[in-house]
N, C-alpha and C positions, 0 to 999 in steps of 0.2 A: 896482699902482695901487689896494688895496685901499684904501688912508689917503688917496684921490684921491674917493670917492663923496661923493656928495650928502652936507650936514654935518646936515640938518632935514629932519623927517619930512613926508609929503608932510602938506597940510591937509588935518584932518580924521581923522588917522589915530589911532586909540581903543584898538590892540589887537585889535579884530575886523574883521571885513572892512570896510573902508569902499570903497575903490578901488585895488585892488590893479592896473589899468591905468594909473590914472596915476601909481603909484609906477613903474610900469616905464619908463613914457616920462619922467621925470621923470630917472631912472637913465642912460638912453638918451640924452638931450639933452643931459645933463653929459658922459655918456661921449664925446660925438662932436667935443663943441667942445676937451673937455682932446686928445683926437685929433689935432685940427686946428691944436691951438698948441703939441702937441709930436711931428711927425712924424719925430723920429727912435726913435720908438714902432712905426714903422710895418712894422719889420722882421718882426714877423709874416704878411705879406703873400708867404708865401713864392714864389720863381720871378719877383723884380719888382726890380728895380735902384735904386738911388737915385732917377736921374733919372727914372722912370717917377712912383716916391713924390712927387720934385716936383712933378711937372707935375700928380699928382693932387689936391694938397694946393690947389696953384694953381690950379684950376678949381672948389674949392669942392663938390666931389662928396663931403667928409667934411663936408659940414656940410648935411648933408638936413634938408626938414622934418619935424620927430617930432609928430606929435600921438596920439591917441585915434578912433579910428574905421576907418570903410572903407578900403582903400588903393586909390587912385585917384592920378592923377599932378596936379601944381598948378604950373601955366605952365610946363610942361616940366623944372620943380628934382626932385631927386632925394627920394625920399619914404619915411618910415619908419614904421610904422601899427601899433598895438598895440589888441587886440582880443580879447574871449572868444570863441572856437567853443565853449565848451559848458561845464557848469556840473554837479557833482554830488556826494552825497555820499563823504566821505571814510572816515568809517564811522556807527556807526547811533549814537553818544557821543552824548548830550546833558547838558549842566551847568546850573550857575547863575552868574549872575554877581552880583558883589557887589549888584546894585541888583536883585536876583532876576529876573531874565529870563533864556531858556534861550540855549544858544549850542549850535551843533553845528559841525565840523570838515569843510569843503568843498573840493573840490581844482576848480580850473580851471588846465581846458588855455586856453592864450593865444598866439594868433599874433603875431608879429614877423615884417612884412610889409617887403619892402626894393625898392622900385618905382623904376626909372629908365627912361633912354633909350639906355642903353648898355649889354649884359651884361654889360662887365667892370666896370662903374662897379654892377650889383649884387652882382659876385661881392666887389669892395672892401667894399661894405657890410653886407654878410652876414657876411664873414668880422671884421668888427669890432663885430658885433652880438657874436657870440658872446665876443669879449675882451672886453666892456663887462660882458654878463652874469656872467663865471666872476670877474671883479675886483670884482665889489660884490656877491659869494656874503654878506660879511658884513656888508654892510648892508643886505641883503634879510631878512637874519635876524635884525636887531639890534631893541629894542625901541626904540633909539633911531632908528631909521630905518624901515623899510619894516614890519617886524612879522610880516616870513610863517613859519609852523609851517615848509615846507616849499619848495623852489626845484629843480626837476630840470629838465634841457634831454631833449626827449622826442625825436625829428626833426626833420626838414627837406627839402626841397626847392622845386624849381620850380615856378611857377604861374602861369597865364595871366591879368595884372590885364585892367582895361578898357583899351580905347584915348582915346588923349590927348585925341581930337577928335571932335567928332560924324561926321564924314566919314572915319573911320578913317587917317587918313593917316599918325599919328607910332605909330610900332609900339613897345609898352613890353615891359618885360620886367621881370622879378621873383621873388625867390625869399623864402621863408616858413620861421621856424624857430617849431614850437610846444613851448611849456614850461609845464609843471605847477608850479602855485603852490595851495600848501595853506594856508588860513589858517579863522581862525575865523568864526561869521556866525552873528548872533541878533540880540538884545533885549539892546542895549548900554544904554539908556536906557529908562523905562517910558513908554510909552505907554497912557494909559486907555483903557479900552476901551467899546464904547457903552453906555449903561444901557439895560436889561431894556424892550422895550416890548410895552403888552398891550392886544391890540386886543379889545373884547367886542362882541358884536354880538347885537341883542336880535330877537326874534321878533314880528312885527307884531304879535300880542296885549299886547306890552310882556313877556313873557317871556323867558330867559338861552338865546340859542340855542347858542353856543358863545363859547370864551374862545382866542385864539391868543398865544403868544408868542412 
C-alpha cells in the first residue's frame, strides 16, 4: 500500500518542521478509509474470520474520527488522536538555511491514541494504525510528502482514556502506540527582529543619570 499514501504534502509543509501531527493524521485518515473500501486487506487482522471482517467493516469501526489533539471519545464513534508527549533535541547540529536562519534536527515522540467502546474494536484499530504507518514509511520520508529525517515505531500499549460521560456510565477503552519522528525546526523564513531601544534617564539636575538598552 506504499503507492496508496497521501499524493500532496500536508499545507504548509517547507521541509522543516512545520506539523509533523497533522502529516500523521492526514496519513492516518487516508489510511483508514482506503481500509474501509478495501477490506479484503483486512487479513492482517490475524485469529478473525471473514465474517467477523464483515461485520466489522459494516459497523464502521474502521472508519474512526482522526484528528489532532487529546483523545477523548465523540458521541460514542471510535477515535484516533495524534499528539506530541514531548519534544527535544535530536543532536546539538545547527545550520543555515538558504534564507540564513539556523535549523536544528529534533525528534518527537508522538502518540497514536485509538479510543473506543469496545476492546476489540481498539485492538482492530491499533493493529491497523500500525499497517498504515509501516506502508507510507515512504512517504513520511519523501520530500514530496511528509519530509521527516526520520520515522521509528518506539512502543505501545494500553491506557486508561476519559470516560464518555460526565456520570461515568459508558466505560472506554484504549490503546496508544508512540513513534519518534525526527525532522528539522528553525528559522525557515526571516523574521526581523525588534530594533535596539534606549531608554536615558536624566537626573533631576537635568544631568545623564544612566542609559538602558
Amino acid at each position: 500500500m506504499a503507492d496508496q499514501a497521501p499524493t500532496t504534502a500536508p499545507p504548509g509543509a517547507l521541509g522543516i518542521m512545520g506539523l509533523p501531527e497533522r502529516a500523521l493524521r492526514q496519513s492516518l485518515a487516508f489510511g483508514f478509509d482506503y481500509l474501509a473500501e478495501h477490506p479484503e486487506l483486512l487479513v492482517f487482522l490475524g485469529f478473525t474470520d471473514e465474517d467477523e471482517r464483515t461485520r466489522l467493516v459494516a459497523s464502521g469501526a474502521l472508519k474512526p474520527v482522526v484528528r489532532v489533539g487529546y483523545p477523548f471519545a465523540q458521541a460514542g464513534a471510535p477515535v484516533v488522536t495524534v499528539m506530541t508527549l514531548s519534544e527535544s533535541p535530536a543532536q546539538s547540529y545547527l545550520g543555515d538555511t538558504a534564507g540564513g536562519g539556523l535549523i536544528q534536527l529534533r525528534d518527537q515522540i508522538i502518540g497514536i491514541h485509538a479510543v473506543a467502546t469496545h476492546p476489540d474494536v481498539v485492538l482492530y484499530l491499533y493493529r491497523a494504525i500500525d499497517q498504515i504507518l509501516f506502508s507510507h514509511m515512504d512517504w513520511y520520508m519523501s520530500g514530496d510528502g511528509a519530509g521527516f529525517d526520520r520515522v521509528e515505531w518506539q512502543d505501545g500499549g494500553e491506557f486508561i482514556p476519559e470516560f464518555a460521560s460526565p456520570d461515568q456510565s459508558t466505560r472506554l477503552f484504549g490503546r496508544m502506540a508512540r513513534v519518534l519522528v525526527t525532522s528539522a525546526a528553525g528559522a525557515v523564513l526571516h523574521i526581523p527582529a525588534p530594533a535596539t531601544h534606549i531608554d536615558v534617564h536624566l537626573a533631576p539636575d537635568g544631568g545623564l543619570l544612566n542609559v538602558e538598552i
